[in-house]
N, C-alpha and C positions, 0 to 999 in steps of 0.2 A: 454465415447466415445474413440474409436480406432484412432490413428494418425499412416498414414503410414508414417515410416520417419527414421530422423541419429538417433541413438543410441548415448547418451551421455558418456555411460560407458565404451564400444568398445574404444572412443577417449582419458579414461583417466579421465574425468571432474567430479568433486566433484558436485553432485546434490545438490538445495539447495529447494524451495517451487516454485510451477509451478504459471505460469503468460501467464492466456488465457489458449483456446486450444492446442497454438502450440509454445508456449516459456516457458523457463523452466530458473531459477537465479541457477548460478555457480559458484562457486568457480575460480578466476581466476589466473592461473598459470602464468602468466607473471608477475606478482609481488606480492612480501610478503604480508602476513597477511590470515587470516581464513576466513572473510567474503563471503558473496556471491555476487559480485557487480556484475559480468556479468551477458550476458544472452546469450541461447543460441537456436536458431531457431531449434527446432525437426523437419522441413520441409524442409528447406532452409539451413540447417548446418551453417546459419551466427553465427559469436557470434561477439559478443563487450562488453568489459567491461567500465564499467561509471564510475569507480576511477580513472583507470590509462590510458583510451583511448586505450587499445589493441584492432584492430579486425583482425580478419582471416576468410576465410571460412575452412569450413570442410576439404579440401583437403590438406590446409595450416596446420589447427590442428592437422592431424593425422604425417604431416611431422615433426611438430617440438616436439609433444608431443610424438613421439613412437608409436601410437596409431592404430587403424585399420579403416575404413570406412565402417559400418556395414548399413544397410538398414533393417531395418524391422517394426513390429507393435510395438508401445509403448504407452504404456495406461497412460496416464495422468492421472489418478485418483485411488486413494485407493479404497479398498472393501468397507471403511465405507463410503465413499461419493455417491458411487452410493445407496444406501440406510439410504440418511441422515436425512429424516426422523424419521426413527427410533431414531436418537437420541433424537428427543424431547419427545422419552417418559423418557428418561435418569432422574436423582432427581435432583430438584436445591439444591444446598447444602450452606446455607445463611455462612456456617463454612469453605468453601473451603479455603486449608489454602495459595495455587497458587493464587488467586484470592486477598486472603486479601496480599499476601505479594505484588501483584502489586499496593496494596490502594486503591482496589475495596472494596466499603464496599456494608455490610447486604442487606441494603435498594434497592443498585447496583443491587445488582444479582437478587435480589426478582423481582425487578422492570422489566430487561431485561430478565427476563429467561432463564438466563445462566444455562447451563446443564454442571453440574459433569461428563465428562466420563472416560473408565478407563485409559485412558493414554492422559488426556487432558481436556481441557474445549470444549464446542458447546456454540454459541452465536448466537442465531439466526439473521436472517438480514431481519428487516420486512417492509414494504412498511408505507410509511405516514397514512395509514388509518389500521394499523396495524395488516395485515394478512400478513403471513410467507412465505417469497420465498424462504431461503436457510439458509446457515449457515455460519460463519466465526469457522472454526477448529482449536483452537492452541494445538499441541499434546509436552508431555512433554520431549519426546524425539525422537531422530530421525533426517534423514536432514531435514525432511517435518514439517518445526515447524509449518508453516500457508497451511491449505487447506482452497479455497474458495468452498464450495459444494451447487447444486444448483443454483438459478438464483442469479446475482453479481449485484444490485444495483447501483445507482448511488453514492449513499451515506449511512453512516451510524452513528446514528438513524433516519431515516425518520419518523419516529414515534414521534418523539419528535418536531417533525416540527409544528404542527400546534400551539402548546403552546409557540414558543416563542416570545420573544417581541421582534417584527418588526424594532421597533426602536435604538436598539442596535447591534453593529455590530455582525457579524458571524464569526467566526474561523475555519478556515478547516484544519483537520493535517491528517496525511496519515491513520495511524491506530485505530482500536477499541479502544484499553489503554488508548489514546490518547485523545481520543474524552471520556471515562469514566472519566479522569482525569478531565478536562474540565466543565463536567456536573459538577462533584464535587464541585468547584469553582460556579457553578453558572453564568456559561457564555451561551450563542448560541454557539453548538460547534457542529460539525458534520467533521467524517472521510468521506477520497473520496476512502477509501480501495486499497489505491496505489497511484501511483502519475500521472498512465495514466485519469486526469481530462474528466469524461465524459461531453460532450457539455449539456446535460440534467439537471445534478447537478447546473452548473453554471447559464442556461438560464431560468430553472424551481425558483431553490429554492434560490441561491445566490443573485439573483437580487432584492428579497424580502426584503432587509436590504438594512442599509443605508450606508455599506461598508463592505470589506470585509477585515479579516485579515489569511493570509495562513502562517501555521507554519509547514514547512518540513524539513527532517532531509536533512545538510549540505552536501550534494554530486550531482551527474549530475540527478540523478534521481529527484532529489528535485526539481532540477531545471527546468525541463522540465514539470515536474508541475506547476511552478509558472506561463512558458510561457505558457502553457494550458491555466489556469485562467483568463490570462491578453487578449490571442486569442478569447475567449471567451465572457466573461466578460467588456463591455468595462467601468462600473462602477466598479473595483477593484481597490482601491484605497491605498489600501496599500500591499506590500509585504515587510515582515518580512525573511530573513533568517538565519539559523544555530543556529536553537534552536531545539533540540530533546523536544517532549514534553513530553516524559515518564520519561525524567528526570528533568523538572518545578516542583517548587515549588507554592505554592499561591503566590509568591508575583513577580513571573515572570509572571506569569499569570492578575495580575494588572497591570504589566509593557507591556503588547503586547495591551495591553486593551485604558490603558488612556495616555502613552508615544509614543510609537512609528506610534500611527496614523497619529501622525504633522509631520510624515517623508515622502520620498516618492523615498525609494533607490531602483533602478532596478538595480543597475550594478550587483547584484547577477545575472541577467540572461544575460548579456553580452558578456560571453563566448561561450553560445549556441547559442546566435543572428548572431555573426561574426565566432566562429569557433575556437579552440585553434589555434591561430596565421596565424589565412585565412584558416586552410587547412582540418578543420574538418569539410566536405564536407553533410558527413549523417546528422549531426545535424544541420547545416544550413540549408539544402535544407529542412531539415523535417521541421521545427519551424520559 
């Protein structure tokens, strides 16, 4: 799909893997470091970055970046996505050595049908009753390390939904790895493929357990998922933050499990309720 809109590149902005339609995560020039915390609206030329709080519009970027105000088509999507099918004819490869170096094992890939392609994994993203709507892309290089191609779920495995036991809590972390990791261990574990919390995941499947435990990585975006869950969810009974889970071990994963449920800290979302110091107006009035 064609989006008429700003030109990220005319302004300057280091691209980073697209979010939605019509936003795109950047590279953010008002303070150090590589990451891509911004975002930057291909419609509406907003950006705001979730590290350090920078936002401008478009006309403000091109003033302070040097940059130009370009309008034209921008295609959100790679040639492979719009024919992301094809990759599932791609081999699963129980050997992929990307795979096993993130501590995906054999059984992993066989299981989910992870596809070998050539510059990347495909992971399909399949519905609870496990027919194939799309795919999660991670390519091995490039800015575009994650494409979502196809229909974007509420969650991810859905397919592992109906197996698990009701009686124990869920964990929801943002990404695939995460949620692989997880299975590993032998928990109820399911990614929400971002931390934008769709109300479906939470009112559908989350409420199905006897509590919930959200593990997202430590920054505004994390955050803003937790308050998804809690707007959401009014049985969410624990929120966990600033634990990355692609870097837990087993025995952190015991620790979110059977420790920190008798907790019950929200001041992790604190900042997004009132606003860094009253005056962060967008994320209050959003949340």
């Amino acid at each position: 799909m064609q989006v008429y809109g700003f030109d990220p590149d005319a302004l300057g902005l280091v691209r980073g893997k697209y979010q939605g339609e019509t936003e795109i995560h950047v590279q953010c020039p008002f303070h150090s470091g590589s990451g891509t915390s911004a975002e930057f609206n291909l419609r509406t030329g907003a950006f705001y970055c979730f590290k350090c709080g920078a936002k401008a519009t478009v006309s403000e970027l091109a003033n302070q970046l040097g940059g130009a105000i370009v309008k034209t088509f921008i295609d959100p999507v790679e040639k492979d996505e719009d024919n992301w099918r094809v990759n599932l004819q791609a081999p699963i490869d129980v050997a992929n050595s990307y795979l096993l170096s993130r501590g995906v094992t054999a059984e992993q890939i066989a299981k989910h049908e992870i596809r070998s392609l050539p510059d990347g994994v495909g992971i399909p993203i399949k519905d609870w009753d496990g027919s194939t709507h799309g795919m999660v892309i991670r390519k091995y290089k490039g800015s575009h390390r994650y494409i979502y191609a196809g229909k974007r779920l509420s969650g991810w495995p859905l397919s592992n939904m109906p197996s698990y036991d009701r009686r124990k809590p869920i964990i929801v972390v943002e990404g695939v790895f995460g949620a692989l990791r997880g299975e590993k261990y032998g928990w109820n574990v399911i990614a929400s493929l971002g931390v934008m919390i769709k109300k479906e995941l939470v009112v559908k499947w989350l409420s199905q357990f006897h509590h919930t435990i959200a593990v997202f990585d430590p920054d505004d975006g994390g955050y803003k998922g937790y308050v998804r869950l809690l707007k959401y969810g009014k049985a969410t009974q624990v929120v966990i933050p600033g634990f990355p889970t692609d870097e837990s071990d087993e025995n952190m994963w015991d620790y979110f499990v059977n420790k920190a449920k008798k907790t019950d800290d929200r001041r992790v979302i604190e900042r997004i309720l009132r606003g860094r110091n009253g005056q962060n107006k967008d994320t209050t009035s959003e949340w």
